[in-house]
Backbone bond lengths (Angstrom), bond angles and torsions (degrees), N, CA, C in turn:
res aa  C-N    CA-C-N  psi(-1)  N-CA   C-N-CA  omega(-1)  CA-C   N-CA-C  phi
1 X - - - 1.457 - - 1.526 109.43 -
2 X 1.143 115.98 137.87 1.344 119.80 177.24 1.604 103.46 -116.89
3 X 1.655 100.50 140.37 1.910 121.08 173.54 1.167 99.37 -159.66
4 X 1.384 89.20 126.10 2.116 118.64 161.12 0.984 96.21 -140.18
5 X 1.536 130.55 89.08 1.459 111.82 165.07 1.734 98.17 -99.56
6 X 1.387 134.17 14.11 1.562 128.05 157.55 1.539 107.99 -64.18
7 X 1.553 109.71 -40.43 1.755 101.23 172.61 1.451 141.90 -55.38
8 X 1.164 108.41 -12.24 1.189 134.87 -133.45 1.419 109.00 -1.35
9 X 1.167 133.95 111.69 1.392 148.05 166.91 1.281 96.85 -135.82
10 X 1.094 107.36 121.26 1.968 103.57 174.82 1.768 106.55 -104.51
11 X 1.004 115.72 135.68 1.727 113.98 176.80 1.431 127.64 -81.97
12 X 0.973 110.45 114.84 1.602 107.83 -172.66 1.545 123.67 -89.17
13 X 1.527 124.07 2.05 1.266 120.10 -176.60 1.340 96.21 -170.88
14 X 1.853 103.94 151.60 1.885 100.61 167.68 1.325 105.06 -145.94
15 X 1.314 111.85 148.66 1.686 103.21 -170.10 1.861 87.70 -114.12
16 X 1.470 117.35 -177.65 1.335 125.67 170.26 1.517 100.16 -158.02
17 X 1.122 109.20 130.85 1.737 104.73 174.97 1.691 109.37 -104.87
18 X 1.865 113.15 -8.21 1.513 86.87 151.99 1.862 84.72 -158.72
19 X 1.449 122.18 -162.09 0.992 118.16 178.88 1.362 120.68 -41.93
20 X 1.310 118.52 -58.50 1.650 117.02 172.01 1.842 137.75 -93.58
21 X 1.453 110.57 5.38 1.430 102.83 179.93 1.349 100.08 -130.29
22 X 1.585 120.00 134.90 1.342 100.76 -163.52 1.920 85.64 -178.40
23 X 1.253 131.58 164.06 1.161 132.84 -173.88 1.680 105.74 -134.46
24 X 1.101 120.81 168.44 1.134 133.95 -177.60 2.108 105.37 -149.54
25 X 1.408 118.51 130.34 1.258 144.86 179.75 1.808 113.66 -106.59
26 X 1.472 94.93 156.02 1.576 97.52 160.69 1.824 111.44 168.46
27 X 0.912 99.20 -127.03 1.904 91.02 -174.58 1.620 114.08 -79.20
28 X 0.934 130.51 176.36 1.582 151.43 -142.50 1.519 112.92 -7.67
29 X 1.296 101.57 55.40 1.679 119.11 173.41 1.465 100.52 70.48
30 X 1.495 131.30 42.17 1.086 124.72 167.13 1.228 113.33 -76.37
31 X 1.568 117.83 149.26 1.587 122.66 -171.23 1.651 121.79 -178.99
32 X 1.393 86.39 101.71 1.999 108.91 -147.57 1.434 92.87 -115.20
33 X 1.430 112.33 131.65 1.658 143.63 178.68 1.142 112.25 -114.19
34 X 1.701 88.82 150.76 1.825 87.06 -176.27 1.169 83.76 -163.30
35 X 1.791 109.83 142.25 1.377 126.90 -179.79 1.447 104.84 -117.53
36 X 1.081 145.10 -6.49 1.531 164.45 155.77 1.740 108.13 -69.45
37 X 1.182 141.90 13.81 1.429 115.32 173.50 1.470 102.36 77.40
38 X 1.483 142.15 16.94 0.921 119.75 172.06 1.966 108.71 118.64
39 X 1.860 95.29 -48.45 1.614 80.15 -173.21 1.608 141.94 -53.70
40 X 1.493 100.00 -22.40 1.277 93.55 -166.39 2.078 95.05 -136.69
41 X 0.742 141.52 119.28 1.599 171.04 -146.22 1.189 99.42 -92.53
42 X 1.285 142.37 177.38 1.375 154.19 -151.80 2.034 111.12 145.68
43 X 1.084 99.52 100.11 1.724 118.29 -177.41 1.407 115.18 -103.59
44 X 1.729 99.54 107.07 1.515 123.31 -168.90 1.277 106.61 -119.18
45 X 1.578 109.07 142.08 1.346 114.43 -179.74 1.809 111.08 -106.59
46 X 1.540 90.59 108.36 1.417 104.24 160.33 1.538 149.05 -83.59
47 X 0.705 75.66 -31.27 2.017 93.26 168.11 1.770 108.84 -122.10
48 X 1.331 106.38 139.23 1.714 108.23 173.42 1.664 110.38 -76.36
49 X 0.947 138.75 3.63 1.283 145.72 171.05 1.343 112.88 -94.22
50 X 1.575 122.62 146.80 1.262 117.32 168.28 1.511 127.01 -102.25
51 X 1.547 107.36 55.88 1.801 133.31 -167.71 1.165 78.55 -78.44
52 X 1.772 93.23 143.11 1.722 101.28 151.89 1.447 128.63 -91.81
53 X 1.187 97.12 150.44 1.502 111.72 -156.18 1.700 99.62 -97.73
54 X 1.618 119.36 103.91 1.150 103.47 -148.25 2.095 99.82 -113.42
55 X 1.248 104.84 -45.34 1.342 120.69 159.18 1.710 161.77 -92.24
56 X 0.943 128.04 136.51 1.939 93.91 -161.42 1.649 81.30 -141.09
57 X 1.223 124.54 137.40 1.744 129.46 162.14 2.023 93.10 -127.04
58 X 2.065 82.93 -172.54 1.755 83.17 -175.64 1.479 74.30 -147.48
59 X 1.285 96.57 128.80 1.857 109.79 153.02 1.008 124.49 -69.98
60 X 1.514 120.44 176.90 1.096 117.06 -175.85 1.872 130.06 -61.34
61 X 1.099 73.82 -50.48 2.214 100.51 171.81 1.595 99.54 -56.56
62 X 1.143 129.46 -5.84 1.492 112.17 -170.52 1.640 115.19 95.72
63 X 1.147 115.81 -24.91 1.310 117.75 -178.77 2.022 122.18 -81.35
64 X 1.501 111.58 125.76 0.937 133.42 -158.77 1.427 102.70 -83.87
65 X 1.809 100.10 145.61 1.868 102.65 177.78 1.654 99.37 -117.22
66 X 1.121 140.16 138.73 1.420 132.80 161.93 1.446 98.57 -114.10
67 X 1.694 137.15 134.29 1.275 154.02 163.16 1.387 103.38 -116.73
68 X 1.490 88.86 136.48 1.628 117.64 169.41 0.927 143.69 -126.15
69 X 1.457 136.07 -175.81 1.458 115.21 132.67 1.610 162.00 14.06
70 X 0.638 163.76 -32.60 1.654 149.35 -116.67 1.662 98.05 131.25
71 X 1.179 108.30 33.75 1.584 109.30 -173.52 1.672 132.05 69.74
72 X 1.498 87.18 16.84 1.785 102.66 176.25 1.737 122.68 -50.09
73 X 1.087 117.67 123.94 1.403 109.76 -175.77 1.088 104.73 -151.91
74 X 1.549 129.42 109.13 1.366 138.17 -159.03 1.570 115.11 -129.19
75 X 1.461 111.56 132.53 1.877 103.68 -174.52 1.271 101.44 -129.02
76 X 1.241 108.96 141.97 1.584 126.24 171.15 1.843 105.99 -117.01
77 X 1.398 101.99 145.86 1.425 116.65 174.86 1.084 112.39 -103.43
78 X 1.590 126.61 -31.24 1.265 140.99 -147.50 0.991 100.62 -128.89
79 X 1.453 130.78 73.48 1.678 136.55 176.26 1.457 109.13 19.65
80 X 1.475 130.71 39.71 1.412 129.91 169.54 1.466 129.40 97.11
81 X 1.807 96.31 -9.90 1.514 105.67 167.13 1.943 113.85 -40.84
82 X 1.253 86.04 -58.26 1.996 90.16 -167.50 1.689 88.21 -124.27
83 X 1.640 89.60 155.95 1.465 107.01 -175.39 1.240 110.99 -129.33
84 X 1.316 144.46 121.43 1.409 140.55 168.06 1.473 102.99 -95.84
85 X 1.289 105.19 143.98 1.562 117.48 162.15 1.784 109.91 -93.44
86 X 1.102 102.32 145.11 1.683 123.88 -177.05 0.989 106.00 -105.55
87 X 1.837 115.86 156.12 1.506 121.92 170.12 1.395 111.30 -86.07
88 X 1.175 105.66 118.00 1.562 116.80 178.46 1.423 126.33 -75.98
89 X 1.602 143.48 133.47 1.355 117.20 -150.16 1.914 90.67 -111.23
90 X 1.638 95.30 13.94 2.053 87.95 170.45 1.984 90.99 -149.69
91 X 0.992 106.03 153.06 1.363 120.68 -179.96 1.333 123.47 -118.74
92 X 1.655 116.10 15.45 1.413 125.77 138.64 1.473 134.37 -62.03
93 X 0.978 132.94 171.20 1.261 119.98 172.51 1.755 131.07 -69.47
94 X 1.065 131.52 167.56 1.189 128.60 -176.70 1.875 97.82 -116.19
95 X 0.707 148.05 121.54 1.461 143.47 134.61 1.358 128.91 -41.67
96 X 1.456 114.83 -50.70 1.702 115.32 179.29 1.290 128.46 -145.03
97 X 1.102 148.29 152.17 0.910 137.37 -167.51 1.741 110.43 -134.48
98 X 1.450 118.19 134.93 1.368 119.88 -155.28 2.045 105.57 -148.60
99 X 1.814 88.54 90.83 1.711 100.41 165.71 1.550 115.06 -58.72
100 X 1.232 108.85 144.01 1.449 119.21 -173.01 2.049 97.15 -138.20
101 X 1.407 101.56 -157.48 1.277 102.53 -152.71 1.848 105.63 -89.05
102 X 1.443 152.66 175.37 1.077 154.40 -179.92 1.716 107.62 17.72
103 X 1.688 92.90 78.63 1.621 92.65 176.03 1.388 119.88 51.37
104 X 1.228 121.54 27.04 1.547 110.88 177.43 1.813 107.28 -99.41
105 X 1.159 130.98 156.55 1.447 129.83 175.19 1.749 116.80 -167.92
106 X 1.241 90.86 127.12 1.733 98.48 -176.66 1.571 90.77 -109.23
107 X 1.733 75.03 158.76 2.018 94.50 176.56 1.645 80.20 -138.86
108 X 1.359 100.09 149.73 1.944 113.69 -179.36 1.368 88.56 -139.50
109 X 1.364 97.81 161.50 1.879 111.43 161.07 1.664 100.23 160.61
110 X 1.099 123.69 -131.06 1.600 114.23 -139.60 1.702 93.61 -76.53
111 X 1.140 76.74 171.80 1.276 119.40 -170.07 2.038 114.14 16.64
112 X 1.629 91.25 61.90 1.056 92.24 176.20 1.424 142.13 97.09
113 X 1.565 97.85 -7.99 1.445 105.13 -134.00 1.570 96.21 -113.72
114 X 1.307 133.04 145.48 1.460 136.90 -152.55 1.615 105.89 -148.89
115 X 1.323 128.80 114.59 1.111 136.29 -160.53 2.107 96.56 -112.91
116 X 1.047 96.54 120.67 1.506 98.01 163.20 1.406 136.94 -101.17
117 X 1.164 138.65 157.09 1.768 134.02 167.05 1.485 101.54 -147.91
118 X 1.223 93.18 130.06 1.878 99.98 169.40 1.638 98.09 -99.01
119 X 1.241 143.24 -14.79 1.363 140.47 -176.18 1.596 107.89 -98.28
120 X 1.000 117.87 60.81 1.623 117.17 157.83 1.666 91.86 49.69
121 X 1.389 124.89 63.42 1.488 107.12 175.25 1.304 143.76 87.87
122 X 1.748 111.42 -29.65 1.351 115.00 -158.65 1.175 99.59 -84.49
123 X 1.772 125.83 -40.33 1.280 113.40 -162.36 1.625 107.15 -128.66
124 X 1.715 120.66 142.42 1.548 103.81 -156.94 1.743 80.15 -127.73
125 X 1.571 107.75 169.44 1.106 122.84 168.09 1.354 111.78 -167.79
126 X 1.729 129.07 144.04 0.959 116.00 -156.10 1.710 103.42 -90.49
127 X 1.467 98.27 169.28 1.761 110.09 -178.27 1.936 90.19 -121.02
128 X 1.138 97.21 137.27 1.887 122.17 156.79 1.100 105.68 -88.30
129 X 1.524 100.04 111.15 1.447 120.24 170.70 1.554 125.08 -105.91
130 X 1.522 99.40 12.77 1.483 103.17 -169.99 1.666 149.07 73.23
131 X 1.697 96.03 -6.86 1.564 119.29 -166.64 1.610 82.88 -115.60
132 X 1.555 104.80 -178.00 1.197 140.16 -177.66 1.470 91.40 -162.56
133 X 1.124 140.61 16.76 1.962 132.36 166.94 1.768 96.21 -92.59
134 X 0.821 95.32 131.76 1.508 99.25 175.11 1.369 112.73 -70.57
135 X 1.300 134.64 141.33 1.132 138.88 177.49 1.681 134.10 -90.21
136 X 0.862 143.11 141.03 1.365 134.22 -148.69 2.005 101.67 -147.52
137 X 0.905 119.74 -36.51 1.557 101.40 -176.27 1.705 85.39 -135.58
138 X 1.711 99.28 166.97 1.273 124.37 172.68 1.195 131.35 179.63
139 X 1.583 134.42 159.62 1.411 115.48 -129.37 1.813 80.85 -171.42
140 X 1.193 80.63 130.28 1.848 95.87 165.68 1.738 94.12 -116.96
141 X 1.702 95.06 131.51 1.667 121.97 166.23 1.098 106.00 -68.95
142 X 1.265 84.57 -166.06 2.162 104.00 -165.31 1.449 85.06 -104.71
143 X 1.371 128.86 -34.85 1.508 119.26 -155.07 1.908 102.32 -95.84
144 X 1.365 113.76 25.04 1.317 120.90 -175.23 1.876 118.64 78.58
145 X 1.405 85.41 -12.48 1.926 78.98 174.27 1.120 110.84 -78.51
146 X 2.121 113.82 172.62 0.774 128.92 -169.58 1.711 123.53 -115.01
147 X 1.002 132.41 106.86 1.604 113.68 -174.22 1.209 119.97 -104.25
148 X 1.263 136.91 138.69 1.402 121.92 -169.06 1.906 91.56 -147.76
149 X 1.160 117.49 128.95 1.661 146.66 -164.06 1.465 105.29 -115.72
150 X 1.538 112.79 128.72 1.801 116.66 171.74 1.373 115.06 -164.62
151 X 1.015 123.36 -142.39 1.386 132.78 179.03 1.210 123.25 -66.46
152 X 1.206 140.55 136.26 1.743 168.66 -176.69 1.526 85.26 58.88
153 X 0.728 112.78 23.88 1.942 95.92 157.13 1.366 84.33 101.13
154 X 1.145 145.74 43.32 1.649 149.10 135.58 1.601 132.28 -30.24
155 X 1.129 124.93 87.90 1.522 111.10 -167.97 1.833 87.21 -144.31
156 X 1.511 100.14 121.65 1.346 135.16 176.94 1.932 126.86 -105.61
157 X 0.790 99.93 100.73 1.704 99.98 -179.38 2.076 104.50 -99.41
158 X 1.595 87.26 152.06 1.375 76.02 166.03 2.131 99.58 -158.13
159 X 1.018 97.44 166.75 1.560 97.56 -149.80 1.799 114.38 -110.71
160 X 1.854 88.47 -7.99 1.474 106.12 -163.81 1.592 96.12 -116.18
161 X 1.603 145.60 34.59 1.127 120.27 177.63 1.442 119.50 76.63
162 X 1.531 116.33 7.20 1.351 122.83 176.54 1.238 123.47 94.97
163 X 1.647 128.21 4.11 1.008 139.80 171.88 1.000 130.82 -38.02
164 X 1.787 94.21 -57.10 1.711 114.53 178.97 1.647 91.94 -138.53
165 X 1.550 105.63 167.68 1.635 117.48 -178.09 1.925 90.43 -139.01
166 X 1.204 91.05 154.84 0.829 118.77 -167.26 1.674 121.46 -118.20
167 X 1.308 143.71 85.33 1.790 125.19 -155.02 1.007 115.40 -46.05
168 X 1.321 152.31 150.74 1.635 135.77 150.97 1.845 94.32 -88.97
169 X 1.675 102.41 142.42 1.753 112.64 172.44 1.294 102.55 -55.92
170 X 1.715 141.28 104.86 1.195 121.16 158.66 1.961 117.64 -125.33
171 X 1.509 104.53 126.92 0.878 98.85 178.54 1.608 147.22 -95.39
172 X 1.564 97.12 17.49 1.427 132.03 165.67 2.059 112.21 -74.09
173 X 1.202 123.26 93.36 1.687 106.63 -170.93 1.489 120.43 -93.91
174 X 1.833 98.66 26.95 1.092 96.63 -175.37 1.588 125.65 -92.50
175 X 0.739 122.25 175.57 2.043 111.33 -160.56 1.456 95.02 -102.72
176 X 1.825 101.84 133.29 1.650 109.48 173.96 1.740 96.75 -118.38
177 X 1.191 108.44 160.35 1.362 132.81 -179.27 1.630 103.43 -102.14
178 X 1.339 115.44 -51.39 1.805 108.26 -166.47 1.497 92.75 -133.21
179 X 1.249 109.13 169.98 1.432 135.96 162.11 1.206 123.12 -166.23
180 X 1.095 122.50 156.41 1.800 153.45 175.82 1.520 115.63 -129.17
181 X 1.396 94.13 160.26 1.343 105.86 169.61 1.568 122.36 -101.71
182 X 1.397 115.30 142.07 1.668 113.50 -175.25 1.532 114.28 -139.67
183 X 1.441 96.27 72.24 1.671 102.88 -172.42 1.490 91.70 113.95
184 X 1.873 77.45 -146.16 1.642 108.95 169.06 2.140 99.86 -78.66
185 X 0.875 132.17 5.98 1.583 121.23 -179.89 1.570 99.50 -108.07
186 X 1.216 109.53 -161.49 1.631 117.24 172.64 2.019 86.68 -160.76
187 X 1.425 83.30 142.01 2.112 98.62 172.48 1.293 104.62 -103.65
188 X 1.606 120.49 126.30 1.108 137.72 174.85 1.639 112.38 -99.53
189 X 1.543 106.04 114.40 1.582 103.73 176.61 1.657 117.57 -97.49
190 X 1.089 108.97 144.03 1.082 114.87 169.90 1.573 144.33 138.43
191 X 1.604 168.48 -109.08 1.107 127.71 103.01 1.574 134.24 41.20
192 X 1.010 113.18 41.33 1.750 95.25 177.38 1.866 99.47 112.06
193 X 1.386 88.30 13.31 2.023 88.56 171.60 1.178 98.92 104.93
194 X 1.361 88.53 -162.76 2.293 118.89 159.62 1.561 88.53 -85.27
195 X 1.648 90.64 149.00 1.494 99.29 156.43 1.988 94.01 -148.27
196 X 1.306 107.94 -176.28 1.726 105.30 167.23 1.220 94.71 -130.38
197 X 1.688 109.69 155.16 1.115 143.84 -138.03 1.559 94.56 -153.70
198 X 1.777 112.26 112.18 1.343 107.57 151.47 1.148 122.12 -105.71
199 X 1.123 107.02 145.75 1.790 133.67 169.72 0.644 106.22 -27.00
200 X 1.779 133.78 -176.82 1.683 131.29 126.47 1.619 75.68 -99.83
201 X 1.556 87.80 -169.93 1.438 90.81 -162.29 1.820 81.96 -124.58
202 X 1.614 109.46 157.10 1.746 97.94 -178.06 1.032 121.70 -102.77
């Protein structure tokens, strides 16, 4: 088990590639390994900046995304051994980051803003999504759509792999972090709990 709460760095995400080797991320480029399942921690510096390290997904190929900060966008080939940094096409922060199908991967976060790659990572460019609420959670369906949840009651679908987004009408403006789907509805967490959320339908 690992605790520093004198540091205060709080961790925002942890990946594991099998029961015991697996890393965990979070604020001022913190980035702690562990080859034990967890017991015993190990704090490596990956980036020379002290961005927070806010998200981590895995593509399909095996290859790793880390989103941050200040337009942080980091790829690993090698389950996390080595890390390259990428050119980012916004230098705000990203909040999350969300693998989808044949190398595709979005990173979202402030103010709206949605970064795409069809190449496993290497190359990003941004998507217009129509908002300026910053975005905070997001979720690929079973049926290939996309949902992405944020500020004043922000909820974005898109139908093409992230190409384009689409607003959903919502008249709740309170800010969700995650969502799922439940049926024909989707549950929005965050702000004020779960609540459900219908679609329109297209």
């Amino acid at each position: 088990m690992y605790q520093a709460p004198d540091e205060q760095k709080p961790l925002f995400d942890v990946w594991f590639a099998n029961a015991e080797k697996g890393f965990a991320i979070g604020a001022y480029a913190t980035y702690l390994e562990t080859a034990d399942g967890g017991k015993t921690w190990r704090a490596r510096k990956i980036i020379e900046e002290d961005k927070h390290l806010n998200a981590v997904t895995r593509l399909e190929d095996g290859t790793l995304i880390i989103a941050g900060e200040a337009g942080a966008l980091l790829r690993s080939t090698d389950s996390g051994a080595t890390w390259n940094a990428v050119d980012s096409p916004y230098k705000g922060s990203y909040f999350g980051v969300l693998s989808l199908k044949g190398g595709v991967v979005l990173a979202f976060g402030l103010r709206g803003r949605v970064a795409r790659s069809a190449d496993h990572g290497m190359t990003w460019a941004l998507i217009e999504t129509g908002t300026r609420s910053s975005l905070f959670g997001g979720r690929a369906l079973a049926d290939d759509r996309i949902l992405l949840v944020g500020q004043d009651g922000a909820v974005l679908e898109s139908r093409d792999q992230g190409v384009s987004f689409k607003a959903q009408k919502n008249t709740d403006s309170r800010a969700s972090s995650a969502a799922i789907a439940a049926n024909d509805d989707w549950l929005l967490f965050g702000e004020g709990g779960m609540r459900r959320f219908k679609p329109a339908t297209p």
